[in-house]
N, CA and C of each residue as an Amber inpcrd file, in Angstrom:
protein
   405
  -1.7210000 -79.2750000  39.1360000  -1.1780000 -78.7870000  37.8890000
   0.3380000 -78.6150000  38.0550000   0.8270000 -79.0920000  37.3310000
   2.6200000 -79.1750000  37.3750000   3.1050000 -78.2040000  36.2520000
   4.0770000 -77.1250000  36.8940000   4.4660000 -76.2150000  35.6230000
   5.7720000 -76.2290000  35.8700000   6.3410000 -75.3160000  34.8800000
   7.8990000 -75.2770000  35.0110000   8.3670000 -74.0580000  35.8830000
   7.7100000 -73.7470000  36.3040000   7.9180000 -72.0610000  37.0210000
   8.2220000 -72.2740000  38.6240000   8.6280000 -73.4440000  39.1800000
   9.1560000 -73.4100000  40.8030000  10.4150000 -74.3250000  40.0050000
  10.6560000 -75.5050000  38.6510000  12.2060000 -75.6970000  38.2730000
  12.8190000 -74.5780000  38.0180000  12.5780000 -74.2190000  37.3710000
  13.2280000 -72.8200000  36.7080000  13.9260000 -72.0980000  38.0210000
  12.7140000 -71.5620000  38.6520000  13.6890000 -70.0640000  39.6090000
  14.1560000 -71.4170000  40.7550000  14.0700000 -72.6520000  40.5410000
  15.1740000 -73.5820000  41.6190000  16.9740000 -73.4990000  40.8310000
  16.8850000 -73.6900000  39.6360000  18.0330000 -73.4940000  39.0250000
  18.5330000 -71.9070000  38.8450000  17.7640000 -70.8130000  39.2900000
  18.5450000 -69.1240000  39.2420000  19.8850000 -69.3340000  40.0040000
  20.8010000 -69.2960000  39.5000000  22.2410000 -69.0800000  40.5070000
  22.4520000 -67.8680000  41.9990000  21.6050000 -67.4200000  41.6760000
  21.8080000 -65.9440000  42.3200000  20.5120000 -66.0400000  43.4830000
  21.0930000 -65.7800000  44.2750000  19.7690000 -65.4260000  45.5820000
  18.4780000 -64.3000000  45.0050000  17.5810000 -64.9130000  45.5600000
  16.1910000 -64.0920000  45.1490000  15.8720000 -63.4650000  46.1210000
  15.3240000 -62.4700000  46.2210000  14.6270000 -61.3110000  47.2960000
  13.2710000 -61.5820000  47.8040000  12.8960000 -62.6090000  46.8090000
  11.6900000 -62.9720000  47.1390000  11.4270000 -64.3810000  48.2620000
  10.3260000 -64.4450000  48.4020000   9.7150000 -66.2260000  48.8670000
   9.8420000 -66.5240000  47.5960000  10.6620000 -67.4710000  47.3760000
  10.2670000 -68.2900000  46.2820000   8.9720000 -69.1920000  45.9730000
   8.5290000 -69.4050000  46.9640000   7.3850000 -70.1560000  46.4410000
   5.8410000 -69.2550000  46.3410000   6.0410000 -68.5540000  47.2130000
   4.8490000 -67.4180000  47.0590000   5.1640000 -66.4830000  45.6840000
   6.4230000 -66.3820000  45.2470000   6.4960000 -66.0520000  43.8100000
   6.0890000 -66.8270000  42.6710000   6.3840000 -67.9780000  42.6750000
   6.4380000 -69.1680000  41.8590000   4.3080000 -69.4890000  41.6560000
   3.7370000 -69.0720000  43.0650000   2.4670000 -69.5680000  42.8860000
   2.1120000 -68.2750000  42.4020000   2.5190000 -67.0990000  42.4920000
   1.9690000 -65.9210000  42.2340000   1.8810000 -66.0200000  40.5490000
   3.1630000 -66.5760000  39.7570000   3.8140000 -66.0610000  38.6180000
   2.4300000 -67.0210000  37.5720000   2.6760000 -68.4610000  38.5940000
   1.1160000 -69.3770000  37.8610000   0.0150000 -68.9960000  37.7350000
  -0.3130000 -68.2830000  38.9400000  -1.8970000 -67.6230000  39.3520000
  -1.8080000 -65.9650000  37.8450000  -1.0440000 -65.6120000  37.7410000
  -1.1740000 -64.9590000  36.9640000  -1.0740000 -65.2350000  35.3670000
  -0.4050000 -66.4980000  35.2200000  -0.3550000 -67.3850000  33.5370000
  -1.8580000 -67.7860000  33.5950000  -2.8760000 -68.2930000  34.5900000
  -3.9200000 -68.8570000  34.4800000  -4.8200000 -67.5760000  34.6440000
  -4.7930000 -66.6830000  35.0890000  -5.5880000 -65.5990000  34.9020000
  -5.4970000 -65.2960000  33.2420000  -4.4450000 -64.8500000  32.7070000
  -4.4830000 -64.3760000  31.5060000  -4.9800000 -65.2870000  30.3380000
  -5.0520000 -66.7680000  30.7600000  -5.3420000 -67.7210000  30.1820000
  -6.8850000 -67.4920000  29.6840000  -7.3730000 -67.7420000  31.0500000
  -9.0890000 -67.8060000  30.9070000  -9.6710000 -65.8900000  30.7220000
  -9.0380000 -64.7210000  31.3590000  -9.1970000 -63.9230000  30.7610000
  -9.3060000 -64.1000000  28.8080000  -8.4290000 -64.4550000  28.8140000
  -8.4480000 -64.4630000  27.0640000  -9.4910000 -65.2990000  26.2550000
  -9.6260000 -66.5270000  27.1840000 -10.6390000 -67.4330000  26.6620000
 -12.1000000 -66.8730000  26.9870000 -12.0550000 -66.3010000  27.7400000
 -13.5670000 -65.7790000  28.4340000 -13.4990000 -64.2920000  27.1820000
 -12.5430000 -63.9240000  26.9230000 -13.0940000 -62.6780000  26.1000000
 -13.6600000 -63.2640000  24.6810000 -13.2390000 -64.1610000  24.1920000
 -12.9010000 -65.2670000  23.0090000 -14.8110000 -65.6300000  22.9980000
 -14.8910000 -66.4510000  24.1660000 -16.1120000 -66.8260000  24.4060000
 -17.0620000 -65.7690000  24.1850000 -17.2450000 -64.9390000  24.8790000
 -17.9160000 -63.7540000  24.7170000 -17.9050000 -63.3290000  23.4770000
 -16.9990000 -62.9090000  22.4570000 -17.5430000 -62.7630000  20.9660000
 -18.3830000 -63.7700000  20.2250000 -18.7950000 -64.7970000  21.0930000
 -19.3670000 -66.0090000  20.4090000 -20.6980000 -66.0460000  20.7760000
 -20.7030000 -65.3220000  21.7530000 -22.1330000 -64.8430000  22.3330000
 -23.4480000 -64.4950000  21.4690000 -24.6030000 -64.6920000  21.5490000
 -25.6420000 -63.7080000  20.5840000 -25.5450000 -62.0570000  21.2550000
 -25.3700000 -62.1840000  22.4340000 -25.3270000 -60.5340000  22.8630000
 -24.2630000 -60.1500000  23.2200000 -23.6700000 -60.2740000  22.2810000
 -22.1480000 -59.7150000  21.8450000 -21.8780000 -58.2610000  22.6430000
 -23.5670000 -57.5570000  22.1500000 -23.1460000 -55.9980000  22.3560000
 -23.2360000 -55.7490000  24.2190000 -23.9850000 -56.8690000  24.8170000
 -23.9360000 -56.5140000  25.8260000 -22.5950000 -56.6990000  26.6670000
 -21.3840000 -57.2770000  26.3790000 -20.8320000 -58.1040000  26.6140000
 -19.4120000 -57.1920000  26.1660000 -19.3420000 -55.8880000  25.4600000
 -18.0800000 -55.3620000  25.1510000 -16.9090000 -54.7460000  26.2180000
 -18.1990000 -54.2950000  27.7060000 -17.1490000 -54.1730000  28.6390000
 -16.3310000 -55.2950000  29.3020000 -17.2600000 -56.6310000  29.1350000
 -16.5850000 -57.5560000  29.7460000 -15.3440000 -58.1220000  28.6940000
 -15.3840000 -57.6720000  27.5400000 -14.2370000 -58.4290000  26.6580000
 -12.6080000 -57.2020000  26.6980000 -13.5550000 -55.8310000  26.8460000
 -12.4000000 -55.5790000  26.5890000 -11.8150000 -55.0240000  28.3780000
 -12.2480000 -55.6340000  29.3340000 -11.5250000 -55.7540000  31.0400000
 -11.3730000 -56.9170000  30.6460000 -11.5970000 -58.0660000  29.8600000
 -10.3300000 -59.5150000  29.6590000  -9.4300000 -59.1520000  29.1420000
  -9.6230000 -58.6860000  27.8730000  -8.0290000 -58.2630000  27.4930000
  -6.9880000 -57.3030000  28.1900000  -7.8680000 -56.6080000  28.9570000
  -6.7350000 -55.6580000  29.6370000  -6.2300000 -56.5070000  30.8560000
  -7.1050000 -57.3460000  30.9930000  -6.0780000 -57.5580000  32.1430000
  -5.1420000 -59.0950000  32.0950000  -5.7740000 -59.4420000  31.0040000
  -4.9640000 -60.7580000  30.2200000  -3.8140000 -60.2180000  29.5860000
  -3.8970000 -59.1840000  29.4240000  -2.0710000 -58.5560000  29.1050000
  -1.9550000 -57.7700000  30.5070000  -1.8710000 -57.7860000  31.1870000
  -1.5210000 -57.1220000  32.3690000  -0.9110000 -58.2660000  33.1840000
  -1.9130000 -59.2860000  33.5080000  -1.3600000 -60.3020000  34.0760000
   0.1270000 -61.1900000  33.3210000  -0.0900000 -60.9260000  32.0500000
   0.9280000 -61.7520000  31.3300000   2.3490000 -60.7740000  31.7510000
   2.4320000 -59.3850000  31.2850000   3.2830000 -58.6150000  31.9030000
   3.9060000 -58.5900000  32.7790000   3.0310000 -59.2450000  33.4340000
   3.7190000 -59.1410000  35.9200000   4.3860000 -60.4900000  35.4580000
   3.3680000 -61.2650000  34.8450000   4.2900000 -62.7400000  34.9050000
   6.0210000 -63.1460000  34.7310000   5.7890000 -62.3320000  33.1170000
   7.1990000 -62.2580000  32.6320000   8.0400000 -61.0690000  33.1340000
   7.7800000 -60.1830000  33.6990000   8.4900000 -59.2310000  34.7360000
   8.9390000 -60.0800000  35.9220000   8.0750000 -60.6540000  36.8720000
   7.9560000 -61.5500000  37.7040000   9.0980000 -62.8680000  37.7950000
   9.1880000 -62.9510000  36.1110000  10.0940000 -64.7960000  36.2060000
  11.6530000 -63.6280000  36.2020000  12.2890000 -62.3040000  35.6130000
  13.0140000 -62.2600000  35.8180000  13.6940000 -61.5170000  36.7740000
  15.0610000 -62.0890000  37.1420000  15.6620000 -61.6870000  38.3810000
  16.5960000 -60.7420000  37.8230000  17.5960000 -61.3170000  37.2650000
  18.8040000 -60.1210000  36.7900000  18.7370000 -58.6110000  36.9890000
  19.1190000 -58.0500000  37.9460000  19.0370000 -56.7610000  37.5330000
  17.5820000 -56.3670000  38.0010000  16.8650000 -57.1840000  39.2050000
  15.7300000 -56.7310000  39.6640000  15.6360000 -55.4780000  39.9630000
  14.0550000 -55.2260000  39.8430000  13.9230000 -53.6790000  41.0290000
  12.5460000 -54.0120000  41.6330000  12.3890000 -53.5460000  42.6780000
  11.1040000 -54.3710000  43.1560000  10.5940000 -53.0850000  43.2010000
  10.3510000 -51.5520000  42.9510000   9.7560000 -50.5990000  42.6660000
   9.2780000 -51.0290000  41.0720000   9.3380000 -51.5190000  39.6860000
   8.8240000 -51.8710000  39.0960000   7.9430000 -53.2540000  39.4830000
   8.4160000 -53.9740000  40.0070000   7.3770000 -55.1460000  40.4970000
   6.4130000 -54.8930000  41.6270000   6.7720000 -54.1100000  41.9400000
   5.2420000 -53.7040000  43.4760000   4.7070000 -52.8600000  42.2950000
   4.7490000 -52.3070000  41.3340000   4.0110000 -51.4690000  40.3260000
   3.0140000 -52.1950000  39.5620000   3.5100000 -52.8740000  39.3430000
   3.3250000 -53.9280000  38.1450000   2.2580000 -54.9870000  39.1640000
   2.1970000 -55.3070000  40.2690000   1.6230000 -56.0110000  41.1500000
   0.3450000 -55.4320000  41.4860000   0.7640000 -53.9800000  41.7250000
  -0.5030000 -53.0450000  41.9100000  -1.4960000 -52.6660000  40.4470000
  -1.0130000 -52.5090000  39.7180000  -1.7210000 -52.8260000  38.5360000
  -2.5960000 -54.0810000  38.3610000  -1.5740000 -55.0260000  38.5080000
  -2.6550000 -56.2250000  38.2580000  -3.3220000 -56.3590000  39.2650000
  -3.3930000 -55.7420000  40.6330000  -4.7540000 -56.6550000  41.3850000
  -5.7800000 -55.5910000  41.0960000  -5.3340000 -54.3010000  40.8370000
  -6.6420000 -53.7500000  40.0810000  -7.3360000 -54.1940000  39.2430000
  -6.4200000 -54.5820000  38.0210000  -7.1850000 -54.9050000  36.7760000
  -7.5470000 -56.3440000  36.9250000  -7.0570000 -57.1610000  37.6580000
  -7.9950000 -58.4230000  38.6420000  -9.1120000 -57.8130000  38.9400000
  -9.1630000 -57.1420000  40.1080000 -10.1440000 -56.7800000  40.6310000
 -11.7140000 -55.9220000  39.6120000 -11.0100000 -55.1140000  38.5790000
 -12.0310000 -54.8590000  38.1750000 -12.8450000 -56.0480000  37.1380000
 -11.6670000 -56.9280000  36.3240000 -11.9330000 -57.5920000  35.4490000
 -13.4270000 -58.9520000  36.2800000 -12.4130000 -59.4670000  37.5150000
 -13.4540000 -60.1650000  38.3020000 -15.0000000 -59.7010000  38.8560000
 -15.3150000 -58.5480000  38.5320000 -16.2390000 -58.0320000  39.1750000
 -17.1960000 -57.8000000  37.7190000 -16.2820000 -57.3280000  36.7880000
 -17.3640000 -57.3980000  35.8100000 -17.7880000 -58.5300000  35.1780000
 -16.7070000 -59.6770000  35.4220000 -17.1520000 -61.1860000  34.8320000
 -18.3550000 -61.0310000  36.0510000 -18.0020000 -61.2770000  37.3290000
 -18.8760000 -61.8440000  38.3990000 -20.8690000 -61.3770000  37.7330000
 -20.5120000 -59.8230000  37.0310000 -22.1860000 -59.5070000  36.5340000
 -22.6650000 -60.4630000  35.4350000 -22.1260000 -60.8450000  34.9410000
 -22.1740000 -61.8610000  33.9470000 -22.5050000 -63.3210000  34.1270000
 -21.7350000 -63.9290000  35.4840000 -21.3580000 -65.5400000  35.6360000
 -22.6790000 -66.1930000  35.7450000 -23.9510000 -65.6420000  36.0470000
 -25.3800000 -66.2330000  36.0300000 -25.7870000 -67.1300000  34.5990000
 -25.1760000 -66.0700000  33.5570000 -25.7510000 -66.1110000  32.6020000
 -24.3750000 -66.8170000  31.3870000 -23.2000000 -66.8080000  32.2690000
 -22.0820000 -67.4220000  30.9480000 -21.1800000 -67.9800000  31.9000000
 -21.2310000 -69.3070000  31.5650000 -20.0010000 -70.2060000  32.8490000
 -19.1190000 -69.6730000  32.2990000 -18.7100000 -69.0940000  31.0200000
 -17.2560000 -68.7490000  31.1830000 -16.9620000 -67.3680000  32.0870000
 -17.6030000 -66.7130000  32.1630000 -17.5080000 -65.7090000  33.0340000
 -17.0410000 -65.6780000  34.4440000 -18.1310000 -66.7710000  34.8820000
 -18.1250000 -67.2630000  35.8590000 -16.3430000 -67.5700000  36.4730000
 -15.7120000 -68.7540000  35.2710000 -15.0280000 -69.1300000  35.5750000
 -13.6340000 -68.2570000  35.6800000 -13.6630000 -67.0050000  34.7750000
 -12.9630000 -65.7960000  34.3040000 -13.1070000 -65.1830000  36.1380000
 -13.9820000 -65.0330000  36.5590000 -13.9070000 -64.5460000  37.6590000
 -13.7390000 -64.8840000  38.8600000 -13.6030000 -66.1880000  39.0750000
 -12.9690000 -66.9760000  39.8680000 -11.4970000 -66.9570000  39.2300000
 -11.0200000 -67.0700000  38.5600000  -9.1430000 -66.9370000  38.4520000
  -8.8510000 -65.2650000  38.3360000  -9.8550000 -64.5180000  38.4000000
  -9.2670000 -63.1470000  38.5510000  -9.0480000 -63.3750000  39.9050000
 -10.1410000 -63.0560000  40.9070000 -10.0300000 -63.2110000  42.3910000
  -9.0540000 -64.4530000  42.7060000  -8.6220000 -64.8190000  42.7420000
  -7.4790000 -66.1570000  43.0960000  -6.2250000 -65.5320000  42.6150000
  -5.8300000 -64.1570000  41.3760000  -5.1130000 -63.9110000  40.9700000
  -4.8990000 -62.6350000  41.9570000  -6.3230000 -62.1700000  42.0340000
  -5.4520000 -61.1130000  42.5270000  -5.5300000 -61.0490000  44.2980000
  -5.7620000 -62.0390000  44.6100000  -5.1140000 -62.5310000  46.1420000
  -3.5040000 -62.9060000  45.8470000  -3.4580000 -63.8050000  45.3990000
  -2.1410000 -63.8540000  45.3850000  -0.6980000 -62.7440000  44.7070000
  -1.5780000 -62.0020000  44.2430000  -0.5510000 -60.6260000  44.3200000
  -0.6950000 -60.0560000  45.1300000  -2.1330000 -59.7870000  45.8250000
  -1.7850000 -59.3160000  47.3070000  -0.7510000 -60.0750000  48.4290000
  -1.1540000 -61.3280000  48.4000000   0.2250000 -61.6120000  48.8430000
   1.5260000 -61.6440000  48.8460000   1.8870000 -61.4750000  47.6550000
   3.4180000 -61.4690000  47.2860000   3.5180000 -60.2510000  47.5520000
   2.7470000 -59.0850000  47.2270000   3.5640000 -57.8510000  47.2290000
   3.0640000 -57.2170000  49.2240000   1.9150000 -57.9620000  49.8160000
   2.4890000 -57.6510000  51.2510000   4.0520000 -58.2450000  51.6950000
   4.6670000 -58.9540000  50.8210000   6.3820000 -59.3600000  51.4750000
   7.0520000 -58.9080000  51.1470000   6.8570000 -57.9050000  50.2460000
   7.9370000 -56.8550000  49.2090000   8.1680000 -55.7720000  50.1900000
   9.6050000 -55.3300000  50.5400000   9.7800000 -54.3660000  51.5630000
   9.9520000 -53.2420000  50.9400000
């Protein structure tokens, strides 16, 4: 998958604090979390057992705006603080973590779930990684 998010912070003028590329995969892993979070909550209202299904829609949306948040926190540098981004990091591998666990009760019974919970866990590894390099 080819995105614009390793051109971009290649053209920042200014030195980054970060790995750039462990940022750059972090910033994707979190656009594709919020992606299928959203689609998996989407899916789920389409469901016949809608009602069983309200915790899992509304841990997509929370964490499909959570992840989107770190992202666009994440792409900017200007005027960084990495006490808001280790915040913001720790947030999302929670709300990864919980969101993936409640798809995971689900994924038997709804591939989208399934698939919702495989890009949580992939998301929120890779914020564990970025923010073990954050000093």
């Amino acid at each position: 998958m080819t995105t614009t998010t390793v051109p971009m912070m290649n053209t920042y003028p200014l030195p980054i604090n970060l790995d750039r590329a462990k940022l750059a995969a972090t910033i994707d892993a979190l656009i594709s979390c919020s992606e299928a979070c959203t689609a998996c909550a989407d899916a789920c209202l389409s469901e016949d057992a809608v009602n069983e299904l309200t915790k899992c829609i509304r841990t997509n949306l929370d964490c499909a705006d959570i992840c989107d948040t770190t992202a666009r926190v994440l792409s900017r540098h200007t005027g960084y603080d990495a006490n808001i981004s280790r915040t913001l990091l720790e947030a999302c591998i929670m709300a990864c973590k919980t969101c993936g666990d409640e798809c995971g009760r689900h994924a038997d019974s709804h591939e989208h779930c399934r698939i919702c919970a495989d890009a949580c866990r992939s998301c929120e590894q890779a914020c564990r990684e970025l923010l073990a390099t954050m000093s």
